[in-house]
MMTF fields as JSON, N, C-alpha, C and O atoms, coordinates in Angstrom:
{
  "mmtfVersion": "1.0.0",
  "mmtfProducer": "UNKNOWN",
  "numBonds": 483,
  "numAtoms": 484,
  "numGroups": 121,
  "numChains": 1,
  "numModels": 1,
  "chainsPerModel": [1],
  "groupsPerChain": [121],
  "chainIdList": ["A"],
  "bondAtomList": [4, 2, 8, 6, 12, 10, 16, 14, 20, 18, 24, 22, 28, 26, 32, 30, 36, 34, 40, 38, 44, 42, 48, 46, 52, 50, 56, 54, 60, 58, 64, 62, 68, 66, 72, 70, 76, 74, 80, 78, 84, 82, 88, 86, 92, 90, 96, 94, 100, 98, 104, 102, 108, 106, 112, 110, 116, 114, 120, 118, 124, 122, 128, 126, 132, 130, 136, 134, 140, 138, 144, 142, 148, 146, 152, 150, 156, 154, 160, 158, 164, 162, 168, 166, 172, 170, 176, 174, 180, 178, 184, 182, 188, 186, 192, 190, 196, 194, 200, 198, 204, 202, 208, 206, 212, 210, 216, 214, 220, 218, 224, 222, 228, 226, 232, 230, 236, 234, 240, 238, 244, 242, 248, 246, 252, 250, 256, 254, 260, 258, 264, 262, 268, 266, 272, 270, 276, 274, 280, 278, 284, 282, 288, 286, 292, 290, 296, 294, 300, 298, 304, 302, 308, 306, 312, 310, 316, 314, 320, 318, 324, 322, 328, 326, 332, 330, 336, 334, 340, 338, 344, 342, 348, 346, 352, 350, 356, 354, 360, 358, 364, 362, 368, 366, 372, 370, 376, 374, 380, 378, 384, 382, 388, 386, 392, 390, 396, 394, 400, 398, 404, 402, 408, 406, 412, 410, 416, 414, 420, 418, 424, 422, 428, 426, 432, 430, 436, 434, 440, 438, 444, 442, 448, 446, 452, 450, 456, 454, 460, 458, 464, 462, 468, 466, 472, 470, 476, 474, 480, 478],
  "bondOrderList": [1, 1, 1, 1, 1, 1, 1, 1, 1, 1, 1, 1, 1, 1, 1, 1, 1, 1, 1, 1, 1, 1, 1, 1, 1, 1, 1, 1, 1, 1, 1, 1, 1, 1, 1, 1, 1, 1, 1, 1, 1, 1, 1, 1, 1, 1, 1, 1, 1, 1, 1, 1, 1, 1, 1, 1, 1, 1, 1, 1, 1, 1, 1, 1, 1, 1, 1, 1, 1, 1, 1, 1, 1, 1, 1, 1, 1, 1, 1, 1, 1, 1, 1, 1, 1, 1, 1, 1, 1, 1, 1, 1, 1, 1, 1, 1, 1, 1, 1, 1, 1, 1, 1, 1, 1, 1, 1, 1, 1, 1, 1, 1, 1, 1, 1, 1, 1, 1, 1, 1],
  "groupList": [{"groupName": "UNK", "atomNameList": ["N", "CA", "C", "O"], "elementList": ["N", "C", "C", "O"], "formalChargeList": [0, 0, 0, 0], "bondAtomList": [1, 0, 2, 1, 3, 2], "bondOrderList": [1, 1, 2], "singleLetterCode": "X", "chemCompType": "L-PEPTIDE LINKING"}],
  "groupTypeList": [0, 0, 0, 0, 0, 0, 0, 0, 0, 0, 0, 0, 0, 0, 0, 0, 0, 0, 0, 0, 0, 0, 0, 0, 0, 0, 0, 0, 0, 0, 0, 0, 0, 0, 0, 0, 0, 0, 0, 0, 0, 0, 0, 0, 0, 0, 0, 0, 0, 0, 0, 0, 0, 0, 0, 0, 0, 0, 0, 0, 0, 0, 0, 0, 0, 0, 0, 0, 0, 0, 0, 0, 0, 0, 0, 0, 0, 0, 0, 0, 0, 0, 0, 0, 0, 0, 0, 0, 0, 0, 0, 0, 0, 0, 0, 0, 0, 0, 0, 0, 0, 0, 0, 0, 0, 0, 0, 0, 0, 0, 0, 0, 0, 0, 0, 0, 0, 0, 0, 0, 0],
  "groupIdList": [1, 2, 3, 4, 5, 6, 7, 8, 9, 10, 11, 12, 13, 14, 15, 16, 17, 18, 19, 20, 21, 22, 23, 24, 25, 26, 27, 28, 29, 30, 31, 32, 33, 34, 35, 36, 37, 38, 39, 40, 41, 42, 43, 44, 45, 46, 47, 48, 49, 50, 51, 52, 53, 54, 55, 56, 57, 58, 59, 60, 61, 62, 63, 64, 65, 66, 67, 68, 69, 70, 71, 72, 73, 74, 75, 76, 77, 78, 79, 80, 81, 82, 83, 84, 85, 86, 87, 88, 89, 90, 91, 92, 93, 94, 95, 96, 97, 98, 99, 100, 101, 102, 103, 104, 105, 106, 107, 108, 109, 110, 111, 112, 113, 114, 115, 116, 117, 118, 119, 120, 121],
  "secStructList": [7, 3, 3, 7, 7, 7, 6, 6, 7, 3, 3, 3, 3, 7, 7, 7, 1, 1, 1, 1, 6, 6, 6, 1, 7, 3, 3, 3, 3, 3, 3, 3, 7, 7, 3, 3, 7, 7, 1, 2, 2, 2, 2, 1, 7, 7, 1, 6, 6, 1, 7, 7, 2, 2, 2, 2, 2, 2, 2, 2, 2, 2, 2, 2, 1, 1, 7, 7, 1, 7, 6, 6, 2, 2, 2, 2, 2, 2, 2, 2, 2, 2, 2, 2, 2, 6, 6, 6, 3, 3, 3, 3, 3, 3, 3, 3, 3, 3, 6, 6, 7, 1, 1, 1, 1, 7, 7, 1, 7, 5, 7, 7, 3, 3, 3, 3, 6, 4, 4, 4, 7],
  "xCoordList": [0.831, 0.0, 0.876, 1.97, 0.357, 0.967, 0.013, -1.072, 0.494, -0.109, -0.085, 1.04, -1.172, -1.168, -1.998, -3.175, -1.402, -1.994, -2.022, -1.529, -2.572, -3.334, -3.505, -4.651, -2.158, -2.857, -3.237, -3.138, -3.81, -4.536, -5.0, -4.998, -5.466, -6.465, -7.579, -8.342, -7.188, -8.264, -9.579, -9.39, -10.486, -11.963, -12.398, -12.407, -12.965, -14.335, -15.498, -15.733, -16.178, -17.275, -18.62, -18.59, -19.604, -20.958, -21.727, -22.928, -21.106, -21.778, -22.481, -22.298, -23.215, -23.806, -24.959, -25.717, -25.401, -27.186, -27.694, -28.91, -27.1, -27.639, -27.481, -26.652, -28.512, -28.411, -27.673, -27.617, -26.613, -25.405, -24.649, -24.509, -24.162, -23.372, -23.381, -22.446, -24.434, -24.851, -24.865, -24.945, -24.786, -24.325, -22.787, -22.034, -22.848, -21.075, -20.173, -19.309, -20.495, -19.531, -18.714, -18.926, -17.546, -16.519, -15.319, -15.319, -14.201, -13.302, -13.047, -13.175, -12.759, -12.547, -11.202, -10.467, -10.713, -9.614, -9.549, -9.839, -9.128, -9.221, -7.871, -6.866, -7.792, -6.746, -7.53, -8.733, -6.418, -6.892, -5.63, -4.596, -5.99, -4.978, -5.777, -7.006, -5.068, -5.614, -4.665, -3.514, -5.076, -4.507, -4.706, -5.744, -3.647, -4.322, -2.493, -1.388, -2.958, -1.762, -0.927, -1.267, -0.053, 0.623, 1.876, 2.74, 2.07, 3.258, 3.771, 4.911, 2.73, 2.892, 3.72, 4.943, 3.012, 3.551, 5.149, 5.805, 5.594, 6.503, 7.557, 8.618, 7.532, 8.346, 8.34, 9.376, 7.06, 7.499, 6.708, 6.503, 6.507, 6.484, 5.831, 6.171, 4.288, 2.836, 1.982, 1.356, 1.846, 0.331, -0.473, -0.413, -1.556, -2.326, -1.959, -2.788, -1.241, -0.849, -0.808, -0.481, -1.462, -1.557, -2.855, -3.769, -2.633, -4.344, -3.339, -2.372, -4.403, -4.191, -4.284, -5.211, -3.104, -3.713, -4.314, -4.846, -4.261, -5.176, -6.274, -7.085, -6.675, -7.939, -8.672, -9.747, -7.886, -8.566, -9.103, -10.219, -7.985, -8.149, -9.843, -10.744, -9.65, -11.229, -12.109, -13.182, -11.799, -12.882, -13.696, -14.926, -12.764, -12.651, -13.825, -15.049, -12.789, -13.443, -14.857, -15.642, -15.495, -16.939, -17.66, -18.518, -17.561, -18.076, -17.985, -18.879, -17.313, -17.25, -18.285, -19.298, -18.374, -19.311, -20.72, -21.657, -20.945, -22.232, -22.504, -21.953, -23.778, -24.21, -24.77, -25.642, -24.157, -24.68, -24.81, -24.162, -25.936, -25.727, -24.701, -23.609, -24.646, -23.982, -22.262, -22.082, -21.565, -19.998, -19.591, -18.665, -20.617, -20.579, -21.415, -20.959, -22.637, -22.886, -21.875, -21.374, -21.45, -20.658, -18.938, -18.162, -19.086, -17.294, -17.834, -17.06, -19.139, -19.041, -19.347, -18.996, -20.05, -19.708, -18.887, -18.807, -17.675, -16.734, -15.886, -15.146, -15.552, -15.202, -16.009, -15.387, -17.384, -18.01, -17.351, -17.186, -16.932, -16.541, -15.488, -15.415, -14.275, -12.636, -13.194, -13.228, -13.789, -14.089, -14.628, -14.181, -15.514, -16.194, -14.952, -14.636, -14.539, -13.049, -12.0, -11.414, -11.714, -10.504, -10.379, -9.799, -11.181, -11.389, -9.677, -9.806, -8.7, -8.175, -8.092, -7.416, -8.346, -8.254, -8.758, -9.899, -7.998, -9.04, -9.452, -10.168, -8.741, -8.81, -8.928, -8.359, -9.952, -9.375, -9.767, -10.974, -8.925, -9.245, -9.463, -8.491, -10.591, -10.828, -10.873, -11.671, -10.397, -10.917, -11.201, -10.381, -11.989, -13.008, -13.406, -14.389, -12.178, -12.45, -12.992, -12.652, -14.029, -14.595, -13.879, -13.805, -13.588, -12.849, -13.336, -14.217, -13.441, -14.366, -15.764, -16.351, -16.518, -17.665, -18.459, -17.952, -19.736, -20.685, -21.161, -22.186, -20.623, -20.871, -21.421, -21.821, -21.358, -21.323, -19.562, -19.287, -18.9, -17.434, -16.381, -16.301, -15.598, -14.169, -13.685, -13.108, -13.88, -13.872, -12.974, -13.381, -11.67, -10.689, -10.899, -10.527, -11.869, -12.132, -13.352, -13.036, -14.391, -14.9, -14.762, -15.178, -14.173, -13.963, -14.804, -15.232, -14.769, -15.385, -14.341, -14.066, -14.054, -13.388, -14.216, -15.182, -13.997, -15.066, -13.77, -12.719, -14.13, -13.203, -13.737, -14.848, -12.879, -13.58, -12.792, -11.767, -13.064, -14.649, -15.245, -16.442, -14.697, -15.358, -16.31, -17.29, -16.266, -17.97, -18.719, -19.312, -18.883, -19.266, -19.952, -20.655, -19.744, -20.243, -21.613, -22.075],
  "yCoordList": [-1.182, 0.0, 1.245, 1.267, 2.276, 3.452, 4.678, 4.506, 5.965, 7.227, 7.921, 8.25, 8.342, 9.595, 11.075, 11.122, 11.928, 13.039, 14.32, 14.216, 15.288, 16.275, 17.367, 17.717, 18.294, 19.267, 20.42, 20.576, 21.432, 22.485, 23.164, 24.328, 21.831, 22.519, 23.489, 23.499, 24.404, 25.514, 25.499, 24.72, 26.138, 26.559, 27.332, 27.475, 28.097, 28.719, 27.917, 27.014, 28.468, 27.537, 28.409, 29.572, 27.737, 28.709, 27.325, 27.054, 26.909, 26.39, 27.224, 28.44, 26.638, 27.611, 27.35, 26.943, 27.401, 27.265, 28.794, 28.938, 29.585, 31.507, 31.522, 30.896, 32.422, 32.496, 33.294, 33.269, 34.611, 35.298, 33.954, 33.47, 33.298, 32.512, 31.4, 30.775, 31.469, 30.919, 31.944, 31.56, 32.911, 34.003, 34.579, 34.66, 34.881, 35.447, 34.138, 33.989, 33.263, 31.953, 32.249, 33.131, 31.418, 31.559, 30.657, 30.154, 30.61, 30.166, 28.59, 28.468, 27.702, 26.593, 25.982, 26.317, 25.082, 24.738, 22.928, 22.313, 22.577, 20.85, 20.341, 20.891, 19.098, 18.389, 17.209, 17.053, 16.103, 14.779, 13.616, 13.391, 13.159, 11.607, 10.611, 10.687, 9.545, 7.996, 6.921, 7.018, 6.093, 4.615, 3.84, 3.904, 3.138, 2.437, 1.704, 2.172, 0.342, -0.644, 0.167, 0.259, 0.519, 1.019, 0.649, 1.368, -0.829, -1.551, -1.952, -2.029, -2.109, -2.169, -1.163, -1.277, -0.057, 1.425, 1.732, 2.563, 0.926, 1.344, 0.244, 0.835, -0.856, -1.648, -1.327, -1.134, -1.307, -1.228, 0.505, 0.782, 1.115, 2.605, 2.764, 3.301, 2.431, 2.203, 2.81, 2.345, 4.468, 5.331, 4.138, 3.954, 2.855, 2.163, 1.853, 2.434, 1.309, 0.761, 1.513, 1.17, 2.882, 3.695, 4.976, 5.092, 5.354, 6.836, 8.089, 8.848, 7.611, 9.309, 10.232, 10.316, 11.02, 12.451, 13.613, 14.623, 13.53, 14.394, 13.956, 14.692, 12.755, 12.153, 12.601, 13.198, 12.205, 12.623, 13.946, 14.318, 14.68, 16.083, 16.61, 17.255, 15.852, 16.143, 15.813, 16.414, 14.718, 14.208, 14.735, 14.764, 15.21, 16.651, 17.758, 17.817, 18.625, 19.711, 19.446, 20.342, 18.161, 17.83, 18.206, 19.047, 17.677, 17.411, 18.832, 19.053, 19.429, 21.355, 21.715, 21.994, 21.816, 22.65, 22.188, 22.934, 21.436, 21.193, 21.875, 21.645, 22.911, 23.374, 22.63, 21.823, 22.882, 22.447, 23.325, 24.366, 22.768, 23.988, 23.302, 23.817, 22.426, 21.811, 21.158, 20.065, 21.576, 21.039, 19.421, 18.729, 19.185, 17.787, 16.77, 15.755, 17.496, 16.563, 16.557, 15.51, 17.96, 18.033, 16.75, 16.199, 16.823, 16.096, 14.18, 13.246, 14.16, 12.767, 12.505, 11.497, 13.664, 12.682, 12.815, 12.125, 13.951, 13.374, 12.354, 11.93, 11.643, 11.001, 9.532, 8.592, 9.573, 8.283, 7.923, 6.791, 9.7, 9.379, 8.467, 7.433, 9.291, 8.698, 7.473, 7.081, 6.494, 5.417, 4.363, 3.22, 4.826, 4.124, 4.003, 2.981, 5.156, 5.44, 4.562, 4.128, 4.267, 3.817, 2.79, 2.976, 1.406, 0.23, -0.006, -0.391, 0.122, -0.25, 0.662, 0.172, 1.911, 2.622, 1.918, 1.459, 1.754, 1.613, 2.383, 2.054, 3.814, 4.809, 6.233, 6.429, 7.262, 8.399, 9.35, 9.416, 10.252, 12.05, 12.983, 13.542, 13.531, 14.129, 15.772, 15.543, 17.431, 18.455, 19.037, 18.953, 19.58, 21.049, 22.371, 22.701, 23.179, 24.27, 25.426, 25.512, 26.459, 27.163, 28.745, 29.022, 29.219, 30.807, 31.819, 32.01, 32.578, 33.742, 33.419, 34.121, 32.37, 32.059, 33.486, 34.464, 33.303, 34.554, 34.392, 33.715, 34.895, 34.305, 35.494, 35.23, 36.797, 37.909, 38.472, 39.381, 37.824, 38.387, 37.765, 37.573, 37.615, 37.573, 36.308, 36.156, 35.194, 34.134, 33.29, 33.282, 32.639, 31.937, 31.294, 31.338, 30.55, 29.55, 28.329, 27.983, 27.977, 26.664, 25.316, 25.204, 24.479, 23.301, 21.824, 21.727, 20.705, 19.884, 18.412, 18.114, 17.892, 16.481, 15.118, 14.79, 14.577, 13.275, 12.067, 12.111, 11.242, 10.083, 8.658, 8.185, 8.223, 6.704, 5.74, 6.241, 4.599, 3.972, 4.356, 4.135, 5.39, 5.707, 5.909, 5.261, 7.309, 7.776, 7.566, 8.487, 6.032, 5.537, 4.223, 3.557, 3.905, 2.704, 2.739, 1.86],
  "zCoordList": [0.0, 0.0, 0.0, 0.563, -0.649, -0.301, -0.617, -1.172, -0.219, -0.419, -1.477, -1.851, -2.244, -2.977, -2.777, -2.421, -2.987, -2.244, -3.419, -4.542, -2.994, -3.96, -3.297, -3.014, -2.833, -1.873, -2.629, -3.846, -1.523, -2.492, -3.72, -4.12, -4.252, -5.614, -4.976, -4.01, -6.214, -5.36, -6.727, -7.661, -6.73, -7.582, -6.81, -5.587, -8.123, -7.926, -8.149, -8.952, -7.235, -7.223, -6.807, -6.404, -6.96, -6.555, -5.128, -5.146, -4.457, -3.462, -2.248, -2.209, -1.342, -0.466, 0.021, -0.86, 0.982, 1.49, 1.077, 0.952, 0.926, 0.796, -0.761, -1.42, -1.23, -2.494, -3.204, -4.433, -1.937, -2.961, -2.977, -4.101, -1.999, -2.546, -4.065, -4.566, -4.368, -5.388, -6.994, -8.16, -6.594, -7.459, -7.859, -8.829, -6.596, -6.554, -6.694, -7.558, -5.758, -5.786, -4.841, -4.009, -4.898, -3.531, -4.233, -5.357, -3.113, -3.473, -2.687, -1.469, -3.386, -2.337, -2.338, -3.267, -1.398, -1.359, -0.955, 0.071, -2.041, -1.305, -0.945, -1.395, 0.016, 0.531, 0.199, 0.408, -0.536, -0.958, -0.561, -1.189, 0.36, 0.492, 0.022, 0.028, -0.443, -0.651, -0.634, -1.062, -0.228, 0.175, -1.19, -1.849, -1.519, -2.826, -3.039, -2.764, -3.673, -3.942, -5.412, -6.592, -4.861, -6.723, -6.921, -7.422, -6.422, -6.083, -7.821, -8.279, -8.35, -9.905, -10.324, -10.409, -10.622, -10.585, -10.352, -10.98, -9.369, -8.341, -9.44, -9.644, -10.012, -10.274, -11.933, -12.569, -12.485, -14.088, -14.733, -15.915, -13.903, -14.688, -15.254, -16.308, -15.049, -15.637, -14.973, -14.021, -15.666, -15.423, -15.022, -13.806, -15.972, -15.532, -14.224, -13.524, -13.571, -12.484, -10.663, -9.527, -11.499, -10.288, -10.537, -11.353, -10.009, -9.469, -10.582, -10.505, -11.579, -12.85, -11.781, -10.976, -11.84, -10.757, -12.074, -11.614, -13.443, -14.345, -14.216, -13.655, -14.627, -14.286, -13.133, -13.18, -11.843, -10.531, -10.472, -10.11, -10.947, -10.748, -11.319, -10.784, -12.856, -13.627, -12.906, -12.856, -12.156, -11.336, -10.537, -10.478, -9.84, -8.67, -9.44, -9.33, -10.297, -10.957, -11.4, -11.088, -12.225, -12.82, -11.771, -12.038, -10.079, -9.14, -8.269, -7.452, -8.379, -8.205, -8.965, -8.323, -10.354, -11.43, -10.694, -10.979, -10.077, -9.838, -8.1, -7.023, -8.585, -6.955, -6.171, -6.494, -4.567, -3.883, -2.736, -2.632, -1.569, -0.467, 0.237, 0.002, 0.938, 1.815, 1.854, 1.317, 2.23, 1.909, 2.153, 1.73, 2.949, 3.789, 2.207, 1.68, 1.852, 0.584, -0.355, -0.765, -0.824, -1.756, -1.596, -2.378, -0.472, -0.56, -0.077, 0.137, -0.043, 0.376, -1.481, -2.095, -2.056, -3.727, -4.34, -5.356, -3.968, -4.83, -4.123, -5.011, -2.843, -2.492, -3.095, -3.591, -2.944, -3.382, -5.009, -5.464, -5.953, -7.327, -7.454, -8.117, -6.339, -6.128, -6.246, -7.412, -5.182, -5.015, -6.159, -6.247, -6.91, -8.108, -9.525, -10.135, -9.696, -10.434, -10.297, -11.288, -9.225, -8.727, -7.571, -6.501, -8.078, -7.285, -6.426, -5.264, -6.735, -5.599, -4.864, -3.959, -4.519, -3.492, -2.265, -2.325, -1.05, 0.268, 1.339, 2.285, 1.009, 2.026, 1.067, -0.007, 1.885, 1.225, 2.016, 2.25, 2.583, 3.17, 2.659, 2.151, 2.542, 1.636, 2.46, 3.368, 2.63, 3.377, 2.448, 1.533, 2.287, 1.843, 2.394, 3.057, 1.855, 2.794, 1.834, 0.654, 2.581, 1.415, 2.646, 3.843, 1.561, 1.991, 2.479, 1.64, 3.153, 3.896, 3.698, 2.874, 4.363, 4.316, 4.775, 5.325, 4.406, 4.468, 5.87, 5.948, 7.149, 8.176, 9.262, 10.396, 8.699, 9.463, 10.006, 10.789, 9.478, 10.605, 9.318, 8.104, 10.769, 9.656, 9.999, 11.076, 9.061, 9.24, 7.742, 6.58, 8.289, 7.266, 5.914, 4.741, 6.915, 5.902, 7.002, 8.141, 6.46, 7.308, 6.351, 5.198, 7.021, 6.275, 7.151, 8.301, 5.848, 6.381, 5.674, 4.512, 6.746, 6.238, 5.729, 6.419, 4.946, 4.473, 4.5, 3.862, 5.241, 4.816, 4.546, 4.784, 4.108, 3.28, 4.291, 4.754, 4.658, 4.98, 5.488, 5.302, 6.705, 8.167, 7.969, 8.335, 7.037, 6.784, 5.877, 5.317, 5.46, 4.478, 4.973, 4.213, 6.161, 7.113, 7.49, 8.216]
}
């Protein structure tokens, strides 16, 4: 087994329960680990043999273009995507952080973590 990871891809995106956010949009920021055998990979130098990170990435982005209110729905489907995509994966961390949420104040970022199996049980 080993790790592949994907830190901060950022998008624009129009997610949100409020409807400027669904107008203006916002900025988001993802963190992606996964567990997955790429022992193949590792010995004869075969894209097939391991997690396309272009692929993933599209994966990612298709699953952005689409609104949602909630960050917690939004990252358990692209995690459910990782998963359907990429049968040997057995683990994946997925954070979702969206940037100065519309919160009244002055606020970083609120993020939400999704991980595979845990929250998939």
């Amino acid at each position: 087994m080993g790790k592949v990871a994907l830190q901060g891809i950022e998008f624009h995106a129009y997610h949100g329960a409020y409807p400027e956010e669904n107008v203006l949009g916002n900025r988001f920021t993802l963190d992606l680990e996964l567990e997955t055998d790429f022992k193949e990979a590792m010995l004869h130098d075969q894209l097939k043999d391991t997690v396309d990170y272009a692929k993933l990435y599209q994966l990612i982005k298709t699953r952005m273009d689409v609104k949602v209110k909630l960050l917690e729905h939004l990252g358990h489907h692209i995690v459910s995507d990782i998963i359907q995509a990429y049968p040997k994966v057995t683990a994946v961390k997925l954070t979702l952080k969206k940037h100065h949420p519309a919160l009244g104040g002055i606020v970083q970022f609120s993020s939400v973590t999704v991980s595979y199996p845990e929250d998939f049980s």
